[in-house]
C-alpha positions in Angstrom: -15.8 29.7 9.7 -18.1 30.0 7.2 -21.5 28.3 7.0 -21.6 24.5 5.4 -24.9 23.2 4.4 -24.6 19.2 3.8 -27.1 16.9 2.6 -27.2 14.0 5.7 -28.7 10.6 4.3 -29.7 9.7 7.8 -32.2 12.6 8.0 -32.7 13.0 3.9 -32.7 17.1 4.5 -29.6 19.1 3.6 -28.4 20.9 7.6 -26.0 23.2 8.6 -23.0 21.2 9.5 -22.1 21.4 13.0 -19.3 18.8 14.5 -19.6 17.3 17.8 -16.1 19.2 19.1 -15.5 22.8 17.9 -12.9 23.3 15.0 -12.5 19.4 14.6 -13.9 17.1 12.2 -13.3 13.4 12.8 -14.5 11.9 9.5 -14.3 7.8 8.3 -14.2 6.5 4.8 -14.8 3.2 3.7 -11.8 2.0 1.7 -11.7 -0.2 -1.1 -11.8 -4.0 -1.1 -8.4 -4.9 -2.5 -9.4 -7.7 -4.5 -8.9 -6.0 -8.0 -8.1 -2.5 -9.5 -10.5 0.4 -8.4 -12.3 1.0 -11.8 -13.3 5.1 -12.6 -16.8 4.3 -11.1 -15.9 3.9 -7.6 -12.9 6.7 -7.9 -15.5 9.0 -8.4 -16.9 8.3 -4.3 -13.2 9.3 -3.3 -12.5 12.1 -5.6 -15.8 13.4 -3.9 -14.7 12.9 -0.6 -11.6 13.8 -1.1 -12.9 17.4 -2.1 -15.6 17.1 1.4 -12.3 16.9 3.6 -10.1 19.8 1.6 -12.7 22.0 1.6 -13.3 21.3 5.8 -9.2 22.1 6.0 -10.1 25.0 3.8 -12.7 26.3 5.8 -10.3 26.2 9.0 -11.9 22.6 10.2 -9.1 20.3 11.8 -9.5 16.9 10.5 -8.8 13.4 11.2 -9.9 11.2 8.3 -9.7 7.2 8.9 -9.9 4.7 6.0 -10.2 1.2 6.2 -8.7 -1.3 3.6 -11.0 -4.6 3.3 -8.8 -7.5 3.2 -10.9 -9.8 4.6 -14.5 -10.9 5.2 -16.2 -8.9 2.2 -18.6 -10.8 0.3 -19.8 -10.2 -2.7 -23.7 -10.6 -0.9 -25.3 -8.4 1.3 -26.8 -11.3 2.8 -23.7 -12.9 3.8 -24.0 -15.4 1.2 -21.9 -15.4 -2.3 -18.4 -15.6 -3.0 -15.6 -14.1 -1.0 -14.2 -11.1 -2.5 -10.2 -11.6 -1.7 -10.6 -15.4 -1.8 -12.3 -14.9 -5.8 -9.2 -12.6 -6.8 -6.1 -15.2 -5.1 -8.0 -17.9 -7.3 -8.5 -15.5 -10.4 -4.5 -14.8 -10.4 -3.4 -17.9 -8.8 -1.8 -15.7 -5.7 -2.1 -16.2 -1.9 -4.8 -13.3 -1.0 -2.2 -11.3 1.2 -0.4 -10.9 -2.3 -3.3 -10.0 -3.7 -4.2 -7.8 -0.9 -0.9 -6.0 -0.8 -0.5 -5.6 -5.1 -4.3 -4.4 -5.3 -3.5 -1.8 -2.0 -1.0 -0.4 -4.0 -2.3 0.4 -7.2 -5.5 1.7 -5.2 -3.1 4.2 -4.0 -0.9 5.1 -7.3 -4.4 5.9 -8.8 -5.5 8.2 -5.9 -2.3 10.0 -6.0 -2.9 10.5 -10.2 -5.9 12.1 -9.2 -5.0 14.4 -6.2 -6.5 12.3 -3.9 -5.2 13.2 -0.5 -3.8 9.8 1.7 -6.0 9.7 4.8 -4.2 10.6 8.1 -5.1 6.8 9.1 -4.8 3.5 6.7 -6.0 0.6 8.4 -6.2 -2.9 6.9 -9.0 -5.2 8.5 -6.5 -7.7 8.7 -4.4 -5.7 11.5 -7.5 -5.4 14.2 -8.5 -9.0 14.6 -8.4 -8.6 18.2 -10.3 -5.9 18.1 -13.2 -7.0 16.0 -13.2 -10.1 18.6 -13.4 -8.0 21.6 -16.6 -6.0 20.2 -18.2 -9.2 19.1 -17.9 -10.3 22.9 -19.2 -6.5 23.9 -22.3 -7.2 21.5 -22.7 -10.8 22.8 -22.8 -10.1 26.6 -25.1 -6.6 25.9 -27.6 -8.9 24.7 -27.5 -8.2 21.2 -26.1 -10.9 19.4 -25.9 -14.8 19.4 -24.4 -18.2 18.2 -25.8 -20.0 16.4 -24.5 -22.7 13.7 -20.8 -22.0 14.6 -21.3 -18.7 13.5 -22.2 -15.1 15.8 -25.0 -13.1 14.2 -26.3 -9.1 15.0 -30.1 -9.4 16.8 -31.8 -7.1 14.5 -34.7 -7.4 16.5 -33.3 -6.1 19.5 -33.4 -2.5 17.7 -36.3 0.1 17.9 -35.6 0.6 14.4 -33.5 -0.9 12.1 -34.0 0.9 8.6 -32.6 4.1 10.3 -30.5 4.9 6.6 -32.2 3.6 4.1 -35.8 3.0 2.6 -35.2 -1.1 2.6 -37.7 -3.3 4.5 -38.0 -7.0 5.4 -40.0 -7.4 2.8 -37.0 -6.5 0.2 -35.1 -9.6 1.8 -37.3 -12.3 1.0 -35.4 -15.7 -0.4 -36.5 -15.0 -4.1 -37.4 -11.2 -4.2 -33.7 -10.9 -5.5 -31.3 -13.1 -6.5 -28.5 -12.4 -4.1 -30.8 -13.3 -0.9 -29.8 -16.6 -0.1 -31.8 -18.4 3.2 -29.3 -19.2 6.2 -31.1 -21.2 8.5 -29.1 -19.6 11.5 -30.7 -16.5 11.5 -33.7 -15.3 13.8 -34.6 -13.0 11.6 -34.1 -12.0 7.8 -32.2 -9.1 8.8 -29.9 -10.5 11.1 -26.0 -10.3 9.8 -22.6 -11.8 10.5 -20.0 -10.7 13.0 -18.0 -13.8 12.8 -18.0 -17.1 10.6 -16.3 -20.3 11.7 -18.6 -22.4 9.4 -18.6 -21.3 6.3 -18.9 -23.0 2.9 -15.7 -21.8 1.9 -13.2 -24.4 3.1 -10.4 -23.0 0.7 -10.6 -19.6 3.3 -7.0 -18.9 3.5 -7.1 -16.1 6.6 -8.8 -17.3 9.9 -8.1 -16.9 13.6 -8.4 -17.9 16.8 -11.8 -17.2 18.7 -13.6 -17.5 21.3 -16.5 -19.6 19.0 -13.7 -21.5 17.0 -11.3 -20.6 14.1 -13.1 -18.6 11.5 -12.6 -15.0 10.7 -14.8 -11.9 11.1 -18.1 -10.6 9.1 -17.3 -7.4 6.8 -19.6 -5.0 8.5 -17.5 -5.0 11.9 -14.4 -3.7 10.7 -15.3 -0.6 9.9 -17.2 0.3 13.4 -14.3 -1.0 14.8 -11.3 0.6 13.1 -13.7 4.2 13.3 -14.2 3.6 17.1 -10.8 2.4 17.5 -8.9 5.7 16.2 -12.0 8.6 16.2 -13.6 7.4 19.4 -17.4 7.4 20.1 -19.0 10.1 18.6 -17.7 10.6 14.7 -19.0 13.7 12.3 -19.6 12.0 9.3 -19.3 8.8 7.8 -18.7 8.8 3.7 -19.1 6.0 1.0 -20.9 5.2 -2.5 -24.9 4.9 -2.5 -24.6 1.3 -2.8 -22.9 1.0 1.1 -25.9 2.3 2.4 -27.8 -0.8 2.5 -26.7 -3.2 4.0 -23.1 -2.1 5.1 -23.6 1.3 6.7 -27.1 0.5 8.1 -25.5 -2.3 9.8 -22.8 -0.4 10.9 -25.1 1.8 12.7 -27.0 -1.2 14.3 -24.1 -2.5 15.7 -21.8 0.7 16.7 -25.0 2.6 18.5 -26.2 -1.2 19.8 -22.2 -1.4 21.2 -21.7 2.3 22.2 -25.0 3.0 23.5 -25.6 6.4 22.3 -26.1 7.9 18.7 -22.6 7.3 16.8 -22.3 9.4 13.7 -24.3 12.9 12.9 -23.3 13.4 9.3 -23.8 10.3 6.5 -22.4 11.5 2.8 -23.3 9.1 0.2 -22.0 9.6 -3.9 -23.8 8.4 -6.2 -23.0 5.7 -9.4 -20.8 6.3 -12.3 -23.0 4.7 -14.9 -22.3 4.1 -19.0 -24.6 3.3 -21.5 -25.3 0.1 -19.9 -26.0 1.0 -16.6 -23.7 1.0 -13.1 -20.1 0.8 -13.9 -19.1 -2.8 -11.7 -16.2 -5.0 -11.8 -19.1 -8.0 -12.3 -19.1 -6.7 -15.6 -16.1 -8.4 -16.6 -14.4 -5.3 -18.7 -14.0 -1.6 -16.7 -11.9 1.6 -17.0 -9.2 2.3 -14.7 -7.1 5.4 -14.1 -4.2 3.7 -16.1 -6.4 2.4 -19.0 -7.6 6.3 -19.2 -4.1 6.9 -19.4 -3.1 4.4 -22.1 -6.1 6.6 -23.9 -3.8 9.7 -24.0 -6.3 11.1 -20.8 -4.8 13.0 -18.3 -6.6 11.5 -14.9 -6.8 15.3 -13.8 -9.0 15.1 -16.8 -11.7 12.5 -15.1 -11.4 14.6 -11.5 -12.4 17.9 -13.9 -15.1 15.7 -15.4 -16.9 14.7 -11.9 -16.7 18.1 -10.5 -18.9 19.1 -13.6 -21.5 17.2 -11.8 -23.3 17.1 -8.6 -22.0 14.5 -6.1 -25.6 13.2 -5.6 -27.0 12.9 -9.2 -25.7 9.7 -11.0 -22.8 10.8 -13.6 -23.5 8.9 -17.1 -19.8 8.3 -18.5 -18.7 8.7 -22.2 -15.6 9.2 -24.4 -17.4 11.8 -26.3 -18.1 13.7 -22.8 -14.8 12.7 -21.5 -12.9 14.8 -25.2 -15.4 17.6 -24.4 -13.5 18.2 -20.8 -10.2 17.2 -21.7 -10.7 20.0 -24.1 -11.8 22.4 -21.3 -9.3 21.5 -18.7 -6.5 22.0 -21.4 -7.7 24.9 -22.3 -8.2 26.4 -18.4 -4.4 24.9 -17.5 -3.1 27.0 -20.4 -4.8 30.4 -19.1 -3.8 30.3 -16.1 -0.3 29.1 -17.0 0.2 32.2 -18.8 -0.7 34.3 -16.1 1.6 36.8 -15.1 3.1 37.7 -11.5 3.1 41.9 -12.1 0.7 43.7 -10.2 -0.7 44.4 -6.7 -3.3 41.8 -4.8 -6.8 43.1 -5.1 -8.1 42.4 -1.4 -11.5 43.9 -2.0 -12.1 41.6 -5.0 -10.4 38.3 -4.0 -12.3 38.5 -1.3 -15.5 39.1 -3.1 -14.3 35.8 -5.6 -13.7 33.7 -2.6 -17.0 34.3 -0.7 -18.8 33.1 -3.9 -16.0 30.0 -3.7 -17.6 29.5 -0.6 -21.3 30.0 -1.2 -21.2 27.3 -4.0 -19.3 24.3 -1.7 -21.4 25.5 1.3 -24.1 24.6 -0.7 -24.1 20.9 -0.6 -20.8 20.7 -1.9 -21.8 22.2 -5.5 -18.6 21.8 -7.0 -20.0 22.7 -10.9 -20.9 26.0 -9.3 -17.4 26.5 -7.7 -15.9 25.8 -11.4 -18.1 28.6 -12.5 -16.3 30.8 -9.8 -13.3 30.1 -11.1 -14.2 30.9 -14.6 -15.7 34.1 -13.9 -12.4 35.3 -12.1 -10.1 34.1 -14.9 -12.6 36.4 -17.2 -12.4 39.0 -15.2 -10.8 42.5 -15.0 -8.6 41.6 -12.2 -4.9 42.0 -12.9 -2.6 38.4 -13.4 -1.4 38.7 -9.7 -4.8 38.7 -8.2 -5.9 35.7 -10.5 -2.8 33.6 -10.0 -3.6 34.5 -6.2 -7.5 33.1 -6.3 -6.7 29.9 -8.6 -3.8 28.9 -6.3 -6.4 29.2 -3.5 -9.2 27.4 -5.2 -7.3 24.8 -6.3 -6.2 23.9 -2.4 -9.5 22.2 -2.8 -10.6 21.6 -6.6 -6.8 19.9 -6.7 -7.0 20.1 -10.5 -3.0 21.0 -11.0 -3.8 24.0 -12.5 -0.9 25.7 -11.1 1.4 22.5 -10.8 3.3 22.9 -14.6 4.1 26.5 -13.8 4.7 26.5 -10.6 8.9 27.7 -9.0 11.0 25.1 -8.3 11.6 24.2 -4.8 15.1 23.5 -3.4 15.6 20.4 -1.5 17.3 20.3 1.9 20.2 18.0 3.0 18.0 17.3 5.9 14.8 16.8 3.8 16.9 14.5 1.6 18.2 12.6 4.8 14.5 12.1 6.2 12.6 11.1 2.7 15.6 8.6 2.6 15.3 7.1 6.3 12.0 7.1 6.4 11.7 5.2 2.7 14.1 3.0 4.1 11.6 2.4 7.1 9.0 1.7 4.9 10.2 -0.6 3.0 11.4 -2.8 6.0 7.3 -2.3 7.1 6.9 -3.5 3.8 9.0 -6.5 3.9 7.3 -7.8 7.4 3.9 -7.3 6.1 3.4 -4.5 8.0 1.2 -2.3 5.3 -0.3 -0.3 7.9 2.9 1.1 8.8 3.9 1.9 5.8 0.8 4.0 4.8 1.4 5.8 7.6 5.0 6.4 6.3 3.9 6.9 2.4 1.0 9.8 4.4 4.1 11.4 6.5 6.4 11.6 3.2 3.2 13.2 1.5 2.7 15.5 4.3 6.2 17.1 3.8 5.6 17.2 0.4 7.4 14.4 -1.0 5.5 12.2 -3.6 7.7 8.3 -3.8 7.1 5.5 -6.5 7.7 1.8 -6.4 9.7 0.8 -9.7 11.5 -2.4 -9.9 14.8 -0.8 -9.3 13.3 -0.1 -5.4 11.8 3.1 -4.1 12.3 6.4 -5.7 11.3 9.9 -4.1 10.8 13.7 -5.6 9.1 16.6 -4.2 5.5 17.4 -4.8 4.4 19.8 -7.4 
């Protein structure tokens, strides 16, 4: 395989990457909170993952990629004070929050698949592991590293030899009144001390709480992501991804609690993306106003358009957004579709020099992922002297990674099978039963299987429909 370098937030060096089993890659993503559409800003995160994990398959890496989907227990505060994510969106559209929850899942998931975005091999709602989460709370309790108090169970932060593992933060950031969002709750031991599970809380409207072995209440936001990793990568995980703005406080407690629980070092690898800002700074749904995938669209942008214009950029500079900038690459990326779709098919493979094209492929993503540099691979082989064969070859290869479609409009039809016809239908009928119980997890799952024959479905009022990939 060749040689990966990665840039690893927990040591702030870039290292080779080397995963804890040879030829695997277990890899967790934190998923979106499905209070409200994704807006372009946090897309950006997942397109960049999305191109970490094809590039691992590309390399030869077997991977199991886990995503979570918050739908429950994420407030809007890192200090487990503000409003309630979910709860804020069922009162916003007058809808119970599984409603919410399922309608917001959804369109998270249309606007991956408009941008390439690969379904992760695991889709698990927080809402499906309550039992879990409950069990690791009493793991953390009876280790010694957490405690009741005021009807709630906090995470000992002082129990730790060193909290700040991920981030630059100190206490001193988290005093009542050095930021606005830092609220004082009384409970706590220490300033830095978090959640695992509220049954007081000042939200007495909370629609979703359980059974516990402190009372009814429902679980802190940071758990369910140690949880659902542990519960389907096991102990030791590769690498961890999410936007610059998890790394305090959400993935540093994750770490406290996982390594506290486990008892040994949990994840090697930590890949962080930075903002999408505009002109007024960070793009955020607090904002009011943001730009989805299907507003874009509405725009006459192609949302291949916006994956072209984030792999012009390094994943770990912040990418300033404008229309102007956004014209400038829709220019480009029609321009690059129509060169390679005239392409021709005559002509031998050059070995020598696709090979030669694809080590340079691979020098600019083992680099820290510099995706602007593997775009410049790709424009040097569509200029160069290699016959239409050997380019068609490379650009179909590249783009098992860049995903930017540039072959998809050209591309032979492919016939479709009684029996692949028989199974998209029985297994769309599946889902939407999974559907119809509630059951979303399952028919993720079901949606990922289709995809993984190559069968793309749609929800349209008329019911499900199904077609083969491009």
């Amino acid at each position: 395989m060749a040689g990966f370098n990665l840039y690893n937030t927990l040591t702030k060096k870039t290292e080779e990457f080397k995963p804890n089993e040879n030829g695997k890659v277990r890899m967790y993503t934190c998923g979106p909170t499905v209070y409200h559409f994704a807006h372009i800003g946090n897309l950006r995160s997942y397109i960049m993952e999305d191109v970490l994990e094809k590039y691992l398959r590309y390399m030869g890496y077997d991977v199991k990629r886990v995503m979570n989907i918050t739908d429950v227990g994420h407030l809007t505060s890192d200090a487990d004070s503000g409003e309630d994510k979910m709860l804020k969106g069922a009162k916003r559209e007058h809808k119970t929050v599984m409603e919410i929850a399922e309608f917001y899942r959804k369109a998270f998931f249309d606007d991956c698949a408009r941008l390439n975005i690969k379904t992760p091999d695991v889709i698990e709602p927080a809402t499906n592991c309550i039992p879990g989460f409950i069990h690791m709370i009493e793991g953390l309790l009876s280790k010694g590293y957490a405690y009741e108090a005021g009807g709630n169970v906090y995470f000992d932060t002082s129990k730790l030899k060193e909290y700040y593992v991920l981030s630059s933060q100190n206490e001193e950031y988290l005093k009542t009144g050095v930021r606005d969002d830092v609220e004082e709750d009384l409970n706590k031991r220490n300033k830095t001390d978090f959640v695992l599970w509220f049954t007081k809380s000042k939200f007495d409207e909370q629609e979703l709480k359980w059974e516990s072995p402190w009372g009814t209440g429902y679980p802190g936001w940071h758990i369910e992501c140690s949880y659902i990793s542990i519960k389907h990568l096991g102990e030791y995980l590769d690498i961890h991804c999410g936007g610059v703005d998890n790394i305090f406080p959400h993935h540093t407690n994750e770490i406290a609690q996982s390594e506290a629980y486990l008892g040994h070092k949990w994840c090697n690898y930590w890949f962080h993306v930075q903002h999408l800002n505009d002109q007024t700074g960070k793009m955020s749904k607090s904002k009011g106003v943001f730009l989805t995938i299907p507003v874009l669209e509405e725009k006459g942008y192609n949302p291949l358009v916006y994956r072209m214009f984030c792999l012009q950029s390094h994943y770990r500079k912040p990418l300033l957004f404008s229309f102007d900038v956004l014209d400038n690459v829709k220019t480009t990326y029609e321009k690059l579709v129509n060169k390679v779709t005239a392409l021709g098919t005559d002509g031998e493979l050059e070995k020598n020099d696709i090979e030669e094209y694809k080590k340079h492929f691979n020098e600019a993503l083992g680099n820290d992922l510099n995706t602007s540099q593997a775009l410049t691979v790709l424009y040097d082989v569509l200029k160069s002297g290699l016959n239409d064969a050997s380019k068609r070859f490379i650009v179909e290869d590249f783009d098992k990674v860049l995903s930017l479609g540039l072959l998809g409009g050209n591309a032979p039809a492919k016939e479709i099978s009684k029996d692949l016809a028989g199974l998209a239908e029985k297994l769309i009928a599946e889902r939407n039963e999974a559907r119809k119980n509630k059951d979303f997890a399952k028919a993720d799952a079901i949606r990922a299987e289709l995809a993984s024959k190559g069968i793309e479905i749609k929800d349209t009022r008329e019911g499900t429909v199904w077609s083969l990939a491009r």
